[in-house]
PDB file of N, CA, C and O in Angstrom:
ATOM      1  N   UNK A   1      29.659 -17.159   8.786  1.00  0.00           N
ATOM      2  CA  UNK A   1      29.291 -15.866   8.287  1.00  0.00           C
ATOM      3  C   UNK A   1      28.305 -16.054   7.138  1.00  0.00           C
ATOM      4  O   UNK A   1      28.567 -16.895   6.277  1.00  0.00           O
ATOM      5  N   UNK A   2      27.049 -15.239   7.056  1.00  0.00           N
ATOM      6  CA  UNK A   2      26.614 -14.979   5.835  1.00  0.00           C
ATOM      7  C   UNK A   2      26.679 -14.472   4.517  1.00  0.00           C
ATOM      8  O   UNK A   2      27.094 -13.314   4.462  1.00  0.00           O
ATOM      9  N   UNK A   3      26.429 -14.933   3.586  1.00  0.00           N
ATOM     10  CA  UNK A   3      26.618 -14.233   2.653  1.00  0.00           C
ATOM     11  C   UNK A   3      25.460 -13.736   2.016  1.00  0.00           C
ATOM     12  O   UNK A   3      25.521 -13.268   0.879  1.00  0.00           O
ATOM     13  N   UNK A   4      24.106 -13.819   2.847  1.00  0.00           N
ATOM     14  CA  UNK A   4      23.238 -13.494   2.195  1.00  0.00           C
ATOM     15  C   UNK A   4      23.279 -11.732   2.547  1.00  0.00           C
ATOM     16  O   UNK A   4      23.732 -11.123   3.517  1.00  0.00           O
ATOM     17  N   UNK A   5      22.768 -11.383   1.612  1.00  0.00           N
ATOM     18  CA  UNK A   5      22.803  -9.491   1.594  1.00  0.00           C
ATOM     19  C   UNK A   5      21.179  -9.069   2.588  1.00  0.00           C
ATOM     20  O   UNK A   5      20.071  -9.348   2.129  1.00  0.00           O
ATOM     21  N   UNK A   6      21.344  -8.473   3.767  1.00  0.00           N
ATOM     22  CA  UNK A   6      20.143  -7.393   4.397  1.00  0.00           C
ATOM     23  C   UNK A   6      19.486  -7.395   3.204  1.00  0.00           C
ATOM     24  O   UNK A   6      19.971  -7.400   2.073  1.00  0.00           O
ATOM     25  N   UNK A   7      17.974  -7.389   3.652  1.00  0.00           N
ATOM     26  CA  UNK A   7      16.899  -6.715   3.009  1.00  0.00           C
ATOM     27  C   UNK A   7      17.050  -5.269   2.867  1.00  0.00           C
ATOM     28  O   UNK A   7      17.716  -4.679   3.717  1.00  0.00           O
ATOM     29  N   UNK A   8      16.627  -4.757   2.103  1.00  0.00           N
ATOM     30  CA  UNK A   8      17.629  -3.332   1.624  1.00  0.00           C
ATOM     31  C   UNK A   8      16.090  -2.699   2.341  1.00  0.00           C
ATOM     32  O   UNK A   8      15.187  -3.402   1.887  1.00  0.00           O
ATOM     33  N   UNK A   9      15.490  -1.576   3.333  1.00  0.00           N
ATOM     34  CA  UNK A   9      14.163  -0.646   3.900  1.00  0.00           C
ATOM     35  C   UNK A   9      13.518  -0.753   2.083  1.00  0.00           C
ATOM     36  O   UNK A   9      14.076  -0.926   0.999  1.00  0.00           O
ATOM     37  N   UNK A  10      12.018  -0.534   2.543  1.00  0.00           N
ATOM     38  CA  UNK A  10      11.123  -0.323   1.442  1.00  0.00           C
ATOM     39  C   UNK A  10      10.743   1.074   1.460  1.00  0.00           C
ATOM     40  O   UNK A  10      10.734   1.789   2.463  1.00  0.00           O
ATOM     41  N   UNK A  11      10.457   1.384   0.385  1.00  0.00           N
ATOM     42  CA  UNK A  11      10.336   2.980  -0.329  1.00  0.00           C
ATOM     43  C   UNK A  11       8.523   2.869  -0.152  1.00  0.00           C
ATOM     44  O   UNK A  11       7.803   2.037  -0.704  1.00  0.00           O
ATOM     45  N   UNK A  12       8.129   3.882   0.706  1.00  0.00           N
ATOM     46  CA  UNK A  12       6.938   3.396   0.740  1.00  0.00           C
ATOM     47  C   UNK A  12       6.188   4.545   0.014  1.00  0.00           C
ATOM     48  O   UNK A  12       6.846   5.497  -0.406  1.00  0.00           O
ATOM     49  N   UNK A  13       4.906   4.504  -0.146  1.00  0.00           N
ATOM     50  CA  UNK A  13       4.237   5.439  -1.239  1.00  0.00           C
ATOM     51  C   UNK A  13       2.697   5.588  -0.397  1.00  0.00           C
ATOM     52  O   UNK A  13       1.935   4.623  -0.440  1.00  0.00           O
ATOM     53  N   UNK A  14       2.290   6.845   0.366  1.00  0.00           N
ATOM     54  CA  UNK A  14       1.217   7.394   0.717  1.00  0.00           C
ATOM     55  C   UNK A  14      -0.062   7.640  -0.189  1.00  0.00           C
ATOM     56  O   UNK A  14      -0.032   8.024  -1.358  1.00  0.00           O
ATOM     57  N   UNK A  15      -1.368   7.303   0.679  1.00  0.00           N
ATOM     58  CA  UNK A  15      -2.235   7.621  -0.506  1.00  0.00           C
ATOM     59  C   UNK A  15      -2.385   9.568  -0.329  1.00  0.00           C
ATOM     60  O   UNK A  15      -2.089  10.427   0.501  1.00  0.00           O
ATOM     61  N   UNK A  16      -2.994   9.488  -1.613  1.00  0.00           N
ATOM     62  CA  UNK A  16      -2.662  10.918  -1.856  1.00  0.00           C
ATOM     63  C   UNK A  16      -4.235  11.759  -1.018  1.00  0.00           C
ATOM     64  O   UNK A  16      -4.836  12.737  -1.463  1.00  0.00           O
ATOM     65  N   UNK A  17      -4.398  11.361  -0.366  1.00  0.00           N
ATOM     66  CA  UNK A  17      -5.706  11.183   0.706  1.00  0.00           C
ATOM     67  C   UNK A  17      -4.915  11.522   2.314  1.00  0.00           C
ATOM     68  O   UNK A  17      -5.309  12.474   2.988  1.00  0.00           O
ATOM     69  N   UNK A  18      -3.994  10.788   2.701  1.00  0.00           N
ATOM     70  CA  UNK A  18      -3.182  10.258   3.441  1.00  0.00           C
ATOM     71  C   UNK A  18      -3.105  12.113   3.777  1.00  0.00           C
ATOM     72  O   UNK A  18      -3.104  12.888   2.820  1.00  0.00           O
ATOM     73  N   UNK A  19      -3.056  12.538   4.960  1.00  0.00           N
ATOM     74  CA  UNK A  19      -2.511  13.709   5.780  1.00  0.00           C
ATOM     75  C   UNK A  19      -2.364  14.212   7.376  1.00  0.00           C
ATOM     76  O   UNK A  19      -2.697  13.393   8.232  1.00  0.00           O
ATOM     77  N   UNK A  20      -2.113  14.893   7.599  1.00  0.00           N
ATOM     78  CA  UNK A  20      -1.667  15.046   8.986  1.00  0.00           C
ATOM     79  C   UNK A  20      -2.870  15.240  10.108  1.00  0.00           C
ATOM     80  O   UNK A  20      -2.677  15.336  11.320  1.00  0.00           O
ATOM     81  N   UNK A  21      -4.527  15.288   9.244  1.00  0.00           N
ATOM     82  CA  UNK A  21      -5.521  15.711  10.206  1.00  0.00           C
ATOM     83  C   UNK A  21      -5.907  14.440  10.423  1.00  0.00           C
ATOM     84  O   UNK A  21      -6.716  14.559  11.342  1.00  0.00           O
ATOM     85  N   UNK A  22      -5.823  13.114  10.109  1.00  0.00           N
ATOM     86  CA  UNK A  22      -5.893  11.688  11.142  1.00  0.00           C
ATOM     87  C   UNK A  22      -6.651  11.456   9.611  1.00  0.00           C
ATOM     88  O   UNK A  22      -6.231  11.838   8.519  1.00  0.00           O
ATOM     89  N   UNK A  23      -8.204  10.521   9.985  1.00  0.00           N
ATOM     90  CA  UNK A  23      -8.415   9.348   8.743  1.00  0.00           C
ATOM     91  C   UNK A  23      -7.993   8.912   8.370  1.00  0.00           C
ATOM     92  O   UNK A  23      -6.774   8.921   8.540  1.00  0.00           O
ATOM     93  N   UNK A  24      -8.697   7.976   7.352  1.00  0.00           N
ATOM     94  CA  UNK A  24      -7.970   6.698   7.064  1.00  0.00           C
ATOM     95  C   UNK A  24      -6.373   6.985   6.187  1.00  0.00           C
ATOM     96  O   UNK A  24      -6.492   7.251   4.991  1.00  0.00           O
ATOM     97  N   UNK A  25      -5.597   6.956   6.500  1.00  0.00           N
ATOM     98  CA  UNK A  25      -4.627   6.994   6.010  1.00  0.00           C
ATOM     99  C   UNK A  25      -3.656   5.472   5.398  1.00  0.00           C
ATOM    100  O   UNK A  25      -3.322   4.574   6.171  1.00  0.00           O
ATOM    101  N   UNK A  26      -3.342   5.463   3.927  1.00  0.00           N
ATOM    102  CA  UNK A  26      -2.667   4.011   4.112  1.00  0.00           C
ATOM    103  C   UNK A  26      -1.489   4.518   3.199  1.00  0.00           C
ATOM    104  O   UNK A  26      -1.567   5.574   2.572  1.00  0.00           O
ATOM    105  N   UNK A  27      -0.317   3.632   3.168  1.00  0.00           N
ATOM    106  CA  UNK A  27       0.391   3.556   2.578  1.00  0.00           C
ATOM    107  C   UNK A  27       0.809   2.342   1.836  1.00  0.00           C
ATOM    108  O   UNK A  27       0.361   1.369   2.442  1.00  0.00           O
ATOM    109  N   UNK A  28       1.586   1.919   0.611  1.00  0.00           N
ATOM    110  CA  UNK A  28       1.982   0.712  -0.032  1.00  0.00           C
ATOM    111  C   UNK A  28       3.536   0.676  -0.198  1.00  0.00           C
ATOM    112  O   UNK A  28       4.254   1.640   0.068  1.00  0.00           O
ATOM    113  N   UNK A  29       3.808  -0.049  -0.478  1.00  0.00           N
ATOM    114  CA  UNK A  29       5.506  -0.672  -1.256  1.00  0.00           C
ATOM    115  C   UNK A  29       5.470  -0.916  -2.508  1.00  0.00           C
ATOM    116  O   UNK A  29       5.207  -2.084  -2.793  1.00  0.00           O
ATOM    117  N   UNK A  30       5.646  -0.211  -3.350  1.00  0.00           N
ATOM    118  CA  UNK A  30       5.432  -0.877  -4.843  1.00  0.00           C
ATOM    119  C   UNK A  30       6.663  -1.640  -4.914  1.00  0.00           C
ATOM    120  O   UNK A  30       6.635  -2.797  -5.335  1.00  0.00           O
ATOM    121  N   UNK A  31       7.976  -0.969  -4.455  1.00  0.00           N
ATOM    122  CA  UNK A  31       9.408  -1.289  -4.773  1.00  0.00           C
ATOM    123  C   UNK A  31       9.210  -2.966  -4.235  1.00  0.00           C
ATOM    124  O   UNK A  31       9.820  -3.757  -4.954  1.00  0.00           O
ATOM    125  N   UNK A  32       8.597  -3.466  -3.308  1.00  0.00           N
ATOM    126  CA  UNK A  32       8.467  -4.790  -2.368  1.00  0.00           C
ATOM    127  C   UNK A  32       8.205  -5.562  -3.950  1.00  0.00           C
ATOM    128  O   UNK A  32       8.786  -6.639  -4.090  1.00  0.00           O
ATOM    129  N   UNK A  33       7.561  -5.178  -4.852  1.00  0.00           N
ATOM    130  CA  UNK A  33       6.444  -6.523  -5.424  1.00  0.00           C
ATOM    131  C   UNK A  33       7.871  -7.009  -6.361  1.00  0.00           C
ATOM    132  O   UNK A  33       8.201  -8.195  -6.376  1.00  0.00           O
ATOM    133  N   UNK A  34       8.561  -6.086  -7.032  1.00  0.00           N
ATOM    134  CA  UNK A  34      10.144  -6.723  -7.570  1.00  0.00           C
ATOM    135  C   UNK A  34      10.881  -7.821  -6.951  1.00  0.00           C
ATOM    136  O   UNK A  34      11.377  -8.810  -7.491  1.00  0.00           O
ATOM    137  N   UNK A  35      10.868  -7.521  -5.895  1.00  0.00           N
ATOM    138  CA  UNK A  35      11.629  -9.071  -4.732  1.00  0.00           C
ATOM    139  C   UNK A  35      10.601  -9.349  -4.631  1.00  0.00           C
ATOM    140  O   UNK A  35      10.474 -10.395  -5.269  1.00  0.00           O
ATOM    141  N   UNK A  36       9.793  -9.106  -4.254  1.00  0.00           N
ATOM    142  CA  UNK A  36       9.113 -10.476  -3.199  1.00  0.00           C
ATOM    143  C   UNK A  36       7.648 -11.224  -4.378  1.00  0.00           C
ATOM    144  O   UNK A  36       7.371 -12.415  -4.516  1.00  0.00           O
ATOM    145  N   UNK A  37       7.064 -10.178  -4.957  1.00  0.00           N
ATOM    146  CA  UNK A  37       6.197 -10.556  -5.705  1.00  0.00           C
ATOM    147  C   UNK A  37       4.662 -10.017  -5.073  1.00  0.00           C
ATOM    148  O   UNK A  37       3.593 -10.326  -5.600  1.00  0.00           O
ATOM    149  N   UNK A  38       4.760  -9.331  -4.093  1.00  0.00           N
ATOM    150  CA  UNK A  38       3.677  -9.167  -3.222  1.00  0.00           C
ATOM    151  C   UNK A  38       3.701  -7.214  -2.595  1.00  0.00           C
ATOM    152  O   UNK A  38       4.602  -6.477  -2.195  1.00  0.00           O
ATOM    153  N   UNK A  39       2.884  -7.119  -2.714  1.00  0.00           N
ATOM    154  CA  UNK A  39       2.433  -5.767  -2.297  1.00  0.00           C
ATOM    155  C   UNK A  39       2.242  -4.964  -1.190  1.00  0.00           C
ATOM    156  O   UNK A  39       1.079  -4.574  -1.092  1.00  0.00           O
ATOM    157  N   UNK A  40       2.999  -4.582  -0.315  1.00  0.00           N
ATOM    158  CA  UNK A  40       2.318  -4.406   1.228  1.00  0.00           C
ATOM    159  C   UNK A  40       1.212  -3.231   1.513  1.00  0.00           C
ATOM    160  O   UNK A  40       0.740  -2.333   0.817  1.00  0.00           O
ATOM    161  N   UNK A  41       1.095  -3.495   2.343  1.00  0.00           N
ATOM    162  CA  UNK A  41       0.186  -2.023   2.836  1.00  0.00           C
ATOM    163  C   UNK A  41      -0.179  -1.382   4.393  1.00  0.00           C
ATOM    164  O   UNK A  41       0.555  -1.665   5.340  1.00  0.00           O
ATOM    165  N   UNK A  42      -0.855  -0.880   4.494  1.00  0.00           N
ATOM    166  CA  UNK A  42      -0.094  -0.728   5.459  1.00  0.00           C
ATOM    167  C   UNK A  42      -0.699   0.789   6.358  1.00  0.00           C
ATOM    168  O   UNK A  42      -0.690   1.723   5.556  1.00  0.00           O
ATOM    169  N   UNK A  43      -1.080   1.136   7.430  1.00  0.00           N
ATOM    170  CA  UNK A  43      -1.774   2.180   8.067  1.00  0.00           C
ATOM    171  C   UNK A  43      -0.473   2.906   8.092  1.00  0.00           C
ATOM    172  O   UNK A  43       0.479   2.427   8.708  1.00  0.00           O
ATOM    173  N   UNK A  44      -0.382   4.044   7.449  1.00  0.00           N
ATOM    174  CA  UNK A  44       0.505   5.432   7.807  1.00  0.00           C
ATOM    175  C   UNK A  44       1.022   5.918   9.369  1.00  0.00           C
ATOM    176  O   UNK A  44       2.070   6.232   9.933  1.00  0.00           O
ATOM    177  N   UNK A  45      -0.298   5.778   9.647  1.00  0.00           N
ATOM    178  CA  UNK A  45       0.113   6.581  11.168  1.00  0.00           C
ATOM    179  C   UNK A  45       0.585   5.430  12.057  1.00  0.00           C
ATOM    180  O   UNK A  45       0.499   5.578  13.276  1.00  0.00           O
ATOM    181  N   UNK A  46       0.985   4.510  11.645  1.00  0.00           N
ATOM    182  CA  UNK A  46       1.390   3.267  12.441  1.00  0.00           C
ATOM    183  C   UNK A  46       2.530   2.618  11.666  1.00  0.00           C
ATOM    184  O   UNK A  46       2.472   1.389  11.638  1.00  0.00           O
ATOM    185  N   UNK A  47       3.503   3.155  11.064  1.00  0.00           N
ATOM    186  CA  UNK A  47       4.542   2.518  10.088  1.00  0.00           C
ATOM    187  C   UNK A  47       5.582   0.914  11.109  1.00  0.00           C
ATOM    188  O   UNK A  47       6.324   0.128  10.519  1.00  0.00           O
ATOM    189  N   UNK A  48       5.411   0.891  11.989  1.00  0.00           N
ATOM    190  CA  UNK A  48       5.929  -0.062  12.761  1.00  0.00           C
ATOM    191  C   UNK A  48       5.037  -1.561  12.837  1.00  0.00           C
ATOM    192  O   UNK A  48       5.598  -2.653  12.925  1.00  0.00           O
ATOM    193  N   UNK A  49       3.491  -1.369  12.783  1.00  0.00           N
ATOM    194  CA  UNK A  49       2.638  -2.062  12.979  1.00  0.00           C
ATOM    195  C   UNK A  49       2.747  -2.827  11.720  1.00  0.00           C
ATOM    196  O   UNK A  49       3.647  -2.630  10.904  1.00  0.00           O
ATOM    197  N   UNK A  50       1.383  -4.103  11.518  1.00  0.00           N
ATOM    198  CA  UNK A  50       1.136  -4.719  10.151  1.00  0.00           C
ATOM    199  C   UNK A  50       1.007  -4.425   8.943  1.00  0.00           C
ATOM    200  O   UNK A  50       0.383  -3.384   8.739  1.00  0.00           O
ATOM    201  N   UNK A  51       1.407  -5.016   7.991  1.00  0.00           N
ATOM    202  CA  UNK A  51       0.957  -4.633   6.662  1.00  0.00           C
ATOM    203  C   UNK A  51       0.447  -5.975   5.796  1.00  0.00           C
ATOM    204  O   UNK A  51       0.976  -7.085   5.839  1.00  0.00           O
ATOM    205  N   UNK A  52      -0.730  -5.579   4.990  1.00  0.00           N
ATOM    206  CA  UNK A  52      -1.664  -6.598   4.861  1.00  0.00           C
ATOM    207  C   UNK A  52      -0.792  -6.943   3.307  1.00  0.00           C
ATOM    208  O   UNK A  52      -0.411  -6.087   2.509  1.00  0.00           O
ATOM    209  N   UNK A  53      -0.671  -8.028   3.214  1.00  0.00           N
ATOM    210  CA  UNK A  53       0.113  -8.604   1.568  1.00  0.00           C
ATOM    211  C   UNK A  53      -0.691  -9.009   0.863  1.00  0.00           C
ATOM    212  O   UNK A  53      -1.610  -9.752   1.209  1.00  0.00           O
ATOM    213  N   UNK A  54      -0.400  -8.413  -0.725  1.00  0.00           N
ATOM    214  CA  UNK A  54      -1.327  -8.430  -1.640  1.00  0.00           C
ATOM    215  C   UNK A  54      -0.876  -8.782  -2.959  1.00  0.00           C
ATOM    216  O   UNK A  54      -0.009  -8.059  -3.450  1.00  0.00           O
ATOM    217  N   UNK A  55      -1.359  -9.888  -3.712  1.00  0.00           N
ATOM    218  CA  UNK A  55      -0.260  -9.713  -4.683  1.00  0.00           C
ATOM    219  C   UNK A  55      -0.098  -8.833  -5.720  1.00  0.00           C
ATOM    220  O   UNK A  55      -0.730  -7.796  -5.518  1.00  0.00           O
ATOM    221  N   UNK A  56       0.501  -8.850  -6.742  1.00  0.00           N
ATOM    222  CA  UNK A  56       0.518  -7.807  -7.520  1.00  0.00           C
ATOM    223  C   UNK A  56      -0.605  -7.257  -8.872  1.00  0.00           C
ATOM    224  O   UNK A  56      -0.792  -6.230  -9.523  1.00  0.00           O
ATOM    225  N   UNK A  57      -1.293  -8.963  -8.771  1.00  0.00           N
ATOM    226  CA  UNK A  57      -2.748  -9.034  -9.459  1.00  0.00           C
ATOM    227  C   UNK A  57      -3.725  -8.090  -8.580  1.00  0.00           C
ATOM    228  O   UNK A  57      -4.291  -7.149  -9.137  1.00  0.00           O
ATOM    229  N   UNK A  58      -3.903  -8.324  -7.318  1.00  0.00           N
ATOM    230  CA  UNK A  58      -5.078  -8.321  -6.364  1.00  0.00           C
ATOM    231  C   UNK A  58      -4.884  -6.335  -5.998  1.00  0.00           C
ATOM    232  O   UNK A  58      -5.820  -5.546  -5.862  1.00  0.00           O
ATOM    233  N   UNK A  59      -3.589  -6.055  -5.934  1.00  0.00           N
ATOM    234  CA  UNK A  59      -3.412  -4.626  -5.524  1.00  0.00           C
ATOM    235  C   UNK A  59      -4.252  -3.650  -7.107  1.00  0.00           C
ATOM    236  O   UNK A  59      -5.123  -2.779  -7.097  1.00  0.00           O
ATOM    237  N   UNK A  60      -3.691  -4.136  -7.994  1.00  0.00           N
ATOM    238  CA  UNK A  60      -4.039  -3.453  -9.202  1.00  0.00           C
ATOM    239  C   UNK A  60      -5.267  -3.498  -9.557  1.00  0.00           C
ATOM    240  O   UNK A  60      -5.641  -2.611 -10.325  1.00  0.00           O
ATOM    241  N   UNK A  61      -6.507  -4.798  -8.999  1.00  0.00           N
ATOM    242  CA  UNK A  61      -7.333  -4.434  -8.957  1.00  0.00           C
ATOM    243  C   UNK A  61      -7.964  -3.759  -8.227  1.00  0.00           C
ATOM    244  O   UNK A  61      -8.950  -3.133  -8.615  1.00  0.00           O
ATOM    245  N   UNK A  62      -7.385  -3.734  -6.598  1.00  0.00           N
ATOM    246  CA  UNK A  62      -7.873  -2.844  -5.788  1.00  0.00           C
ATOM    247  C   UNK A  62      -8.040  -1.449  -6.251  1.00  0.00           C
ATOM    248  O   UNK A  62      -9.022  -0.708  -6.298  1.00  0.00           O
ATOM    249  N   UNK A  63      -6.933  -1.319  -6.545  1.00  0.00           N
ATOM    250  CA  UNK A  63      -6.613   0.032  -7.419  1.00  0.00           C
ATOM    251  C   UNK A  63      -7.627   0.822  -8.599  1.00  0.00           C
ATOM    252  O   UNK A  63      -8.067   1.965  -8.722  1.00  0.00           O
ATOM    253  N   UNK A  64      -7.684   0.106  -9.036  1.00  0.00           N
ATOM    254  CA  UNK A  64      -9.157   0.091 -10.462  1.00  0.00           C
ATOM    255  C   UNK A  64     -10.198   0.002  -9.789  1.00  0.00           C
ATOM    256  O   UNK A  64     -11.107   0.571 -10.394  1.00  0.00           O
ATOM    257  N   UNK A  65     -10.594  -0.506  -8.662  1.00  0.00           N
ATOM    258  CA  UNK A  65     -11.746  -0.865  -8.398  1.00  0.00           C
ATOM    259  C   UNK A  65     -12.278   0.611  -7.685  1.00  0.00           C
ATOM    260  O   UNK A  65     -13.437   0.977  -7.877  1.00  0.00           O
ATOM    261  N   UNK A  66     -11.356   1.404  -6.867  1.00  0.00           N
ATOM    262  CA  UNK A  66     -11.263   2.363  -5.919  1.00  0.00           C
ATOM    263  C   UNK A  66     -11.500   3.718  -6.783  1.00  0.00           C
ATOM    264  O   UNK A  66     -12.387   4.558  -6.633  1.00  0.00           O
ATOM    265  N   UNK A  67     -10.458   3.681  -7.718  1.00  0.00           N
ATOM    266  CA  UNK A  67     -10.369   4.718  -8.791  1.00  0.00           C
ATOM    267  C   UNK A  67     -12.033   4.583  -9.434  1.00  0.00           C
ATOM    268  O   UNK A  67     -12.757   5.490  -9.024  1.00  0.00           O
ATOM    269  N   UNK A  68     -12.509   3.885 -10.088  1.00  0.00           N
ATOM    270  CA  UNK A  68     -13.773   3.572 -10.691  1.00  0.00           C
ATOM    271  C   UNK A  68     -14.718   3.744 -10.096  1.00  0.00           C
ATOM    272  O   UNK A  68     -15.849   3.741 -10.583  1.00  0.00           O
ATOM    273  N   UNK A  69     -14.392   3.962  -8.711  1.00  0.00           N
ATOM    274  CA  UNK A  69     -16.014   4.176  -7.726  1.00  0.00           C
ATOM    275  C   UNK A  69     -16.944   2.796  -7.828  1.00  0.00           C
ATOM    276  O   UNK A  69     -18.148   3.009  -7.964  1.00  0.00           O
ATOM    277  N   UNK A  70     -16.535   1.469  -7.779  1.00  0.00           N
ATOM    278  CA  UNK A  70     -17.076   0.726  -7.916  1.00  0.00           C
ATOM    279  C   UNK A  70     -17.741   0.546  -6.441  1.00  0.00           C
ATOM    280  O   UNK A  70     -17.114   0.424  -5.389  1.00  0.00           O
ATOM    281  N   UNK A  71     -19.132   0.556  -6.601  1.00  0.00           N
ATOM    282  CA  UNK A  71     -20.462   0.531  -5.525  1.00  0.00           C
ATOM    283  C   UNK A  71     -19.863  -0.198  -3.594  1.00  0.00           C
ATOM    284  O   UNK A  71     -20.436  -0.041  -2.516  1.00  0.00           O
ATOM    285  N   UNK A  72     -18.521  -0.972  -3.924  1.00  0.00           N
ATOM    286  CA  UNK A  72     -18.127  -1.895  -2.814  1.00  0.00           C
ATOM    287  C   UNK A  72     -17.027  -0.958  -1.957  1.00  0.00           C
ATOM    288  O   UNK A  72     -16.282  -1.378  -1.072  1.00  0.00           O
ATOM    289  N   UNK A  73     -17.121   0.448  -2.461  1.00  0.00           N
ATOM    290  CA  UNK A  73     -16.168   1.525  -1.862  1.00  0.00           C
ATOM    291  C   UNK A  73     -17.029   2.901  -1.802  1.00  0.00           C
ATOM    292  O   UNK A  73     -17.706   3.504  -2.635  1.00  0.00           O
ATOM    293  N   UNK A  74     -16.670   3.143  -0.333  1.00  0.00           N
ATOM    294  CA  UNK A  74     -17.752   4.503   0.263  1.00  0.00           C
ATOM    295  C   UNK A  74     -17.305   5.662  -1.059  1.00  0.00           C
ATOM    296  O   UNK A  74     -16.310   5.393  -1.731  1.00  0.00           O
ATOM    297  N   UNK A  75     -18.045   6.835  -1.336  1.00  0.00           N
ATOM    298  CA  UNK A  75     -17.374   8.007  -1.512  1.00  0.00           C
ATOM    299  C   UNK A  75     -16.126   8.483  -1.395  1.00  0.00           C
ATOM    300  O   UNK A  75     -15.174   8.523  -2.175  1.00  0.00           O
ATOM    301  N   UNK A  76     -16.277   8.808  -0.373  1.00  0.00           N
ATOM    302  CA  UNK A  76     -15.102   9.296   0.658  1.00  0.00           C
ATOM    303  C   UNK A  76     -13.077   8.494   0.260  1.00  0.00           C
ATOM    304  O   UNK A  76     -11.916   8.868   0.432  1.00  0.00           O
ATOM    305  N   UNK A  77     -13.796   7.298  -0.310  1.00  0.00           N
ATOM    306  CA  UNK A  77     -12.363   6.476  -0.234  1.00  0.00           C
ATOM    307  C   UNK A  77     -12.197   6.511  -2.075  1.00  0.00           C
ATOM    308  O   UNK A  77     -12.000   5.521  -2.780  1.00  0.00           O
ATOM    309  N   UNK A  78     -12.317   7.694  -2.464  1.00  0.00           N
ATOM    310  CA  UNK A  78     -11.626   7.349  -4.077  1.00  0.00           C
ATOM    311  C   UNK A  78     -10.504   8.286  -3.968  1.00  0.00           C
ATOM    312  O   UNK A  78     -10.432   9.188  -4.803  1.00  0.00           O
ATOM    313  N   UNK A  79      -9.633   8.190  -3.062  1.00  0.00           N
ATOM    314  CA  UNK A  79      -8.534   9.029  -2.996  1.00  0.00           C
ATOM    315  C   UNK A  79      -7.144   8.183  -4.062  1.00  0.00           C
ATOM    316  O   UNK A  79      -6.247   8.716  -4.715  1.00  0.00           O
ATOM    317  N   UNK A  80      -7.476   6.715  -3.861  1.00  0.00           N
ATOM    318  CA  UNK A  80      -5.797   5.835  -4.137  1.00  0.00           C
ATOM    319  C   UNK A  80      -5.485   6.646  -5.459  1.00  0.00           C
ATOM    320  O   UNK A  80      -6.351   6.743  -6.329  1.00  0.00           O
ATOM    321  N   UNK A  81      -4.219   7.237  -5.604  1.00  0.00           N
ATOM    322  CA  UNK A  81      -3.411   7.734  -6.519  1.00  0.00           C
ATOM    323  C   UNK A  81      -2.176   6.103  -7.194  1.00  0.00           C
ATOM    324  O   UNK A  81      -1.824   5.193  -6.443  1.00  0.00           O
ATOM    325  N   UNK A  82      -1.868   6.179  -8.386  1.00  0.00           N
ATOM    326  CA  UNK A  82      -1.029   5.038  -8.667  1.00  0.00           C
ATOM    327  C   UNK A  82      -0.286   5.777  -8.535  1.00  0.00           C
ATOM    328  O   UNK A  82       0.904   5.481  -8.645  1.00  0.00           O
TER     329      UNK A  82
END
C-alpha cells in the first residue's frame, strides 16, 4: 500500500481575454508552482490536452512582458490579467 497522498486537481485561472466566442484562449495553475515549482498553461478550450511548463521566473516575465506591450506581442494579446 501507499502512503504517498493523490495529487490534490489544480485550481486553474483563465485569461481575462479567455471567452465563449473561440480565440486564443489560455489558462494557468498558479496553485501548481507551490508543489511543483513550475507553472502550467494551457489552451482553455482543450483542458484535457497539453500544458506547456514554465517556471515561476519565466511565467512572471511572460506576464510583464504581455502587460507592457513589449513589441514581441501582437496588440490583440495584452489581455493576461495576474
Amino acid at each position: 500500500m501507499s502512503t504517498t497522498p493523490a495529487p490534490l486537481p489544480l485550481a486553474w485561472i483563465k485569461s481575462s481575454y479567455s471567452s465563449n466566442g473561440g480565440g486564443s484562449c489560455l489558462e494557468w495553475s498558479p496553485s501548481s508552482y507551490s508543489t511543483s515549482g513550475t507553472v502550467p498553461v494551457r489552451d482553455s478550450k482543450d483542458p484535457q490536452g497539453p500544458a506547456l511548463l514554465f517556471s515561476g521566473a519565466a511565467f512572471s516575465s511572460f506576464v510583464d512582458a504581455v502587460k507592457t506591450g513589449d513589441p514581441a506581442f501582437a496588440d490583440g494579446e495584452k489581455y493576461v490579467t495576474p
